[in-house]
Each structure stands twice: as C-alpha cells, then as structure tokens.
N, C-alpha and C positions, 0 to 999 in steps of 0.2 A: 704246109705240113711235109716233114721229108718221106720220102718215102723205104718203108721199111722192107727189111728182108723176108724175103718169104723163111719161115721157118722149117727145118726137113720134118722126118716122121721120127728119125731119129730123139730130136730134140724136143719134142710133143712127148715121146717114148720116156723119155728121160724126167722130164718135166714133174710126169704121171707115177713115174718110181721112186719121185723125190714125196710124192705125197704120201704113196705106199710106205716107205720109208718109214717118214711121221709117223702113220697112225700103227705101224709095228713099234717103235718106238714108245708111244702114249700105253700101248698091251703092257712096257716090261714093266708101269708100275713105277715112273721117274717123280721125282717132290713137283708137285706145282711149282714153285719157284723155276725150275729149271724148264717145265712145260709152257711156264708163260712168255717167256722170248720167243718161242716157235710160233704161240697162238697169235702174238702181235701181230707176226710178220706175214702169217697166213689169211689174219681177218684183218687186217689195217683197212680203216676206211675210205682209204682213193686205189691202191694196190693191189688189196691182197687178194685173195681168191675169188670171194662170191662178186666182187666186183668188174674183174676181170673175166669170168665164165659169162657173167652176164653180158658182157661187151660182146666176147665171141658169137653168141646165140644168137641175141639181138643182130651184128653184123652177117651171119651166115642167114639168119631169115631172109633180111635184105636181098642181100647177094640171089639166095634162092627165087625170091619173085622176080627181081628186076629181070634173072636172065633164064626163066623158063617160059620154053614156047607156047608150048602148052600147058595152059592151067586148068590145073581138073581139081574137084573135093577134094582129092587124095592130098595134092600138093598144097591145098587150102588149108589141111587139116596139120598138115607136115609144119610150114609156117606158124601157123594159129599156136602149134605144138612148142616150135622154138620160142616165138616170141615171149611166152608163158612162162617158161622154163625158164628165161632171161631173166623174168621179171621176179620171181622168188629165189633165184639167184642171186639179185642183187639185194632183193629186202634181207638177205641174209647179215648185208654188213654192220646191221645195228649191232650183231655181235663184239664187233670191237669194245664198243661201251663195257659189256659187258668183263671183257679181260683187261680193262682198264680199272674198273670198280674190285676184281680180285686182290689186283697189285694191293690193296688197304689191309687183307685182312692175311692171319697167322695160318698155317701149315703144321700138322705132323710131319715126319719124318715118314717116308714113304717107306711099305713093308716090300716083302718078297710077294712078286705075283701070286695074285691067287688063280688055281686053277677053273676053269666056265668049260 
C-alpha cells in the first residue's frame, strides 16, 4: 500500500467548505435533476462521504487505543464513541440506492426559494 500524504488542516478546511457549499446550494431550491449528480458523488457506495467518515473514525479509534498510555473509562468511552459513529456512518451509504432509484422518476421545475 503506498503511502499517503498526510493531509494539512487547510485541506480538511476546504474539504468541509465544499460540503457547506452543497448544502447552501441544495437551500437555493435547484431541480432534482441538477441535485442528483452532487448527491451521486457525495453518497456513491465505495467514495462518497459516509463511507469515507466511516473509514476515518474507525482509523482514528484505532490509532487512539493502539497509542494511548493510559487507558482509562474516559478513553474507553472516547473510542467506544468513534467506533459507533463509524459504524452509522457508513450504514449511511445505502443511500446511494436511493439517488439511483430517483434518476427513474419526473421532476417540477424548481420554484424560487421559499422562505423557513
């Protein structure tokens, strides 16, 4: 496995404002049609998001036990907390299915935002 770059905070930073992005985006009220190439690409079933948060979580619990001195409840419960978190993270990507089953059906014409 080659070994990968570490990523800055910048690029996490970025990463995080590309989601913010999206879901200011998904607010202004755009046609499903045009929503559903983002939603591919965010829930794709090996890629996209909850697959990959899951990865990290799961890898930083890891990481957490293996290189803590001391293990106490707190960091038991820290772990316990990530591995979990990983785990409906990743059951998340049945969503794909989901924006895959849309692509079938008809769309309005998207109005002007409503205001909430």
């Amino acid at each position: 496995m080659p070994n990968p770059s570490v990523p800055s905070t910048d690029q996490v930073a970025q990463a995080t404002a590309t989601l913010a992005q999206a879901k200011d985006y998904l607010r202004t009220q755009p046609r499903v049609s045009d929503v559903l190439p983002l939603l591919a690409g965010l829930l794709d079933e090996d890629t996209g998001v909850p697959i990959l948060l899951g990865d990290v979580l799961r890898s930083a619990a890891r990481l957490i036990a293996e290189q803590t001195c001391t293990e106490t409840d707190e960091i038991r419960l820290i772990i316990t907390g990530l591995r979990e978190a990983a785990q409906e993270a990743t059951d998340w990507h049945v969503l794909h299915w989901d924006v895959q089953r849309l692509r079938g059906y008809a769309f309005e014409a998207a109005g002007p935002p409503t205001a909430t």
